[in-house]
C-alpha positions in Angstrom: -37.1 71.1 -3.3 -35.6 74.3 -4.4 -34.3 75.1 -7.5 -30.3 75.7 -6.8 -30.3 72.5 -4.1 -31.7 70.6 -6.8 -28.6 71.7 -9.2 -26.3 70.9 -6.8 -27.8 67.4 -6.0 -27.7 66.7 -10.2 -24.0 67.9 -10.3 -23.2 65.6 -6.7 -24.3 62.6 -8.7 -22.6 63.3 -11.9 -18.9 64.1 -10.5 -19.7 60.5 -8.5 -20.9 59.0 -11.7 -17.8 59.8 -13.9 -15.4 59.1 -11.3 -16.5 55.9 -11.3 -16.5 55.5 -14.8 -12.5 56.6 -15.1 -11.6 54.4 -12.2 -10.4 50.8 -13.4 -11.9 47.8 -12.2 -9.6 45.4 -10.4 -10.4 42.2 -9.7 -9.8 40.7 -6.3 -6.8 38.1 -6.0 -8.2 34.4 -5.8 -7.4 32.5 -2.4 -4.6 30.6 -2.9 -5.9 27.3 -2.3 -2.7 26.3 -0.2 -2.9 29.0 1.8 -6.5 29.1 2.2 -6.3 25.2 3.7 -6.6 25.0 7.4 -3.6 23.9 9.4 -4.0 20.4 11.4 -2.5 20.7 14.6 -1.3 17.3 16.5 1.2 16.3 19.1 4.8 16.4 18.2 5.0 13.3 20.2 2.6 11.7 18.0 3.6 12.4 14.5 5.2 10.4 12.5 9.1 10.3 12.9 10.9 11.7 9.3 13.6 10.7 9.6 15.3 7.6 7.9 16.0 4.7 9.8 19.7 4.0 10.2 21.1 0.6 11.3 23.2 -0.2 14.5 24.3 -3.6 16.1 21.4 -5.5 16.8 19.8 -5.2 13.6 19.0 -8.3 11.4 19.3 -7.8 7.8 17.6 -9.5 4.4 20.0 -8.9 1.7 19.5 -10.2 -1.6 21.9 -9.9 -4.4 19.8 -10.6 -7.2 21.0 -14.3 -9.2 24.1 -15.0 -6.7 22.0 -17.2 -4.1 25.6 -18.1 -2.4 25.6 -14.5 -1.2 21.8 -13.6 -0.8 21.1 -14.5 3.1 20.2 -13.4 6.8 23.0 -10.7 7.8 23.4 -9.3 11.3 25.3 -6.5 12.1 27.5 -7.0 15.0 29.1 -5.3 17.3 31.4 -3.8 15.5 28.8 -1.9 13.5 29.4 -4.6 9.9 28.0 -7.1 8.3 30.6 -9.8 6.6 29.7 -11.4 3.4 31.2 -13.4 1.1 33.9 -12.5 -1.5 33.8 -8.6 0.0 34.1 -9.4 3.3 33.5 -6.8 6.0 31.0 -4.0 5.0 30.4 -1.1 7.3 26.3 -0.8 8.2 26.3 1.4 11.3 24.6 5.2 10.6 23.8 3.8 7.2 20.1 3.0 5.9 19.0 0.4 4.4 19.2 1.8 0.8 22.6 3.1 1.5 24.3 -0.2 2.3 22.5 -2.0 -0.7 24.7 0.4 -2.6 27.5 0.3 -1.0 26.9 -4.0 -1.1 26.8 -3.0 -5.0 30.0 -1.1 -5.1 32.2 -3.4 -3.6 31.0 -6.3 -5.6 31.1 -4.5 -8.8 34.9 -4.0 -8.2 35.8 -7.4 -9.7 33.4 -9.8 -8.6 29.7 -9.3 -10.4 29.5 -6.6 -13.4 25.9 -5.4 -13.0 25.0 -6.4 -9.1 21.1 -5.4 -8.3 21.1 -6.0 -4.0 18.2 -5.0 -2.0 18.3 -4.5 1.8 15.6 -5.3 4.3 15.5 -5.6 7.8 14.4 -9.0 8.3 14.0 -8.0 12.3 15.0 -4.5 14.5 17.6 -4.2 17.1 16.0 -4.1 20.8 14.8 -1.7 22.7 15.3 -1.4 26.6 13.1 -0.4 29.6 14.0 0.2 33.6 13.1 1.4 36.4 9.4 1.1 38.2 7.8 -1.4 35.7 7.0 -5.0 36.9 9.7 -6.8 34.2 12.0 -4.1 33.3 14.7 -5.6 30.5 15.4 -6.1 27.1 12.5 -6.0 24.3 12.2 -7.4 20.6 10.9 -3.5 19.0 7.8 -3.7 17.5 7.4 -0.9 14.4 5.1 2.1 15.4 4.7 1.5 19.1 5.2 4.3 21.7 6.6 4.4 25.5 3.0 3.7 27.0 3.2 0.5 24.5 6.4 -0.3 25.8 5.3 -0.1 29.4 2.6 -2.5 28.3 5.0 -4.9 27.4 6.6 -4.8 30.5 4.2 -5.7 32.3 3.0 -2.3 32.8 3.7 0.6 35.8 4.4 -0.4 39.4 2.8 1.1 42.1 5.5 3.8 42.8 5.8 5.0 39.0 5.6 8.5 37.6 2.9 7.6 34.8 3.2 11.0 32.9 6.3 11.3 32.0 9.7 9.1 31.5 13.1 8.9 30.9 14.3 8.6 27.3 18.3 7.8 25.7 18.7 7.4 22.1 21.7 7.3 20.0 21.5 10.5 17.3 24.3 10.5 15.2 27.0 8.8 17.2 25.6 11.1 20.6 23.2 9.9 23.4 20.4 12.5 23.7 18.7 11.9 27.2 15.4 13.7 28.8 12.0 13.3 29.7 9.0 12.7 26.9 5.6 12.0 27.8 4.4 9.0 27.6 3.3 9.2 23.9 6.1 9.5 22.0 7.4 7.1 20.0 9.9 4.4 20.7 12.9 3.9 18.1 14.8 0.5 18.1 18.0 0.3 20.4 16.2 2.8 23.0 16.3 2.8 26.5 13.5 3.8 28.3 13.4 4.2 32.7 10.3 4.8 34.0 10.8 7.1 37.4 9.6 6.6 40.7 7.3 9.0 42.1 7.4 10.8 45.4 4.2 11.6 46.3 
């Protein structure tokens, strides 16, 4: 190599050298281990409903009022969207949940009748759900927690000949309105319901 290339090479690797040196050494951000995790993907249909459950007439209600066994009993709201018990009388339960009306049960007794009133609310059993149309006993159904449309078909004695077995017809009361449209078979059924399975025409 000659002489003046072999300068140049020595003064090349120096400049590199010391710029290196002067430069800071940053350390690469960590994953954020939330970010990082993978997203599972499922059916919108088949996910878990968030929202609360709210009562409606229909529903039969375990209410306890804890140490007054005259008003601890079986409750059914009636048409009128109430339950009536004892010393407070009528008590509003449609829209509300079932932790909601246990404190509104409190309230009422705790203006004059029990000081410190500990109630608890359970639904002893669900309001019913409905399904017409092409099934072989279309009618009224006791709900059964987590079941779907193609579960509800089952109890119906399953599809007829002439039904459309992808889709159906769903109503369901959200807040005081009746949403209505098609869902595949897999979503989920909510109590008071009405499900009509279409006839096909092909």
């Amino acid at each position: 190599m000659r002489p003046g290339r072999f300068i140049i090479l020595v003064l090349a690797v120096a400049l590199a050298v010391s710029a290196c040196a002067r430069r800071p050494y940053v350390a690469a951000p960590a994953a954020d281990p939330i970010m990082a995790a993978p997203i599972a993907a499922a059916p919108l249909a088949m996910a878990p409903e968030e929202v609360p459950y709210t009562l409606d007439s229909g529903d039969r209600l375990r209410i306890v009022v804890f140490g007054q066994d005259g008003l601890s009993a079986i409750y059914a709201v009636g048409a009128s969207g109430s339950i009536t018990m004892p010393l407070i009388g009528a008590v509003p339960a449609r829209g509300a949940t079932p932790a909601s009306l246990s404190q509104t049960i409190a309230e009422r007794l705790r203006q004059g009748y029990i000081r410190e009133p500990h109630v608890a609310v359970e639904i002893e059993s669900y309001r019913p759900f409905f399904i017409l149309g092409e099934v072989t006993t279309p009618g009224q159904y006791a709900y059964v927690p987590n079941m779907s449309v193609e579960n509800a078909i089952a109890i119906a004695g399953g599809f007829t000949p002439r039904a459309q077995r992808k889709t159906v017809t769903l109503s369901r009361n959200i807040d005081g309105a009746v949403a209505r449209g098609p869902v595949p078979v897999i979503t989920a059924v909510r109590p008071g319901d009405t499900i009509i399975v279409q006839e096909r025409w092909f």
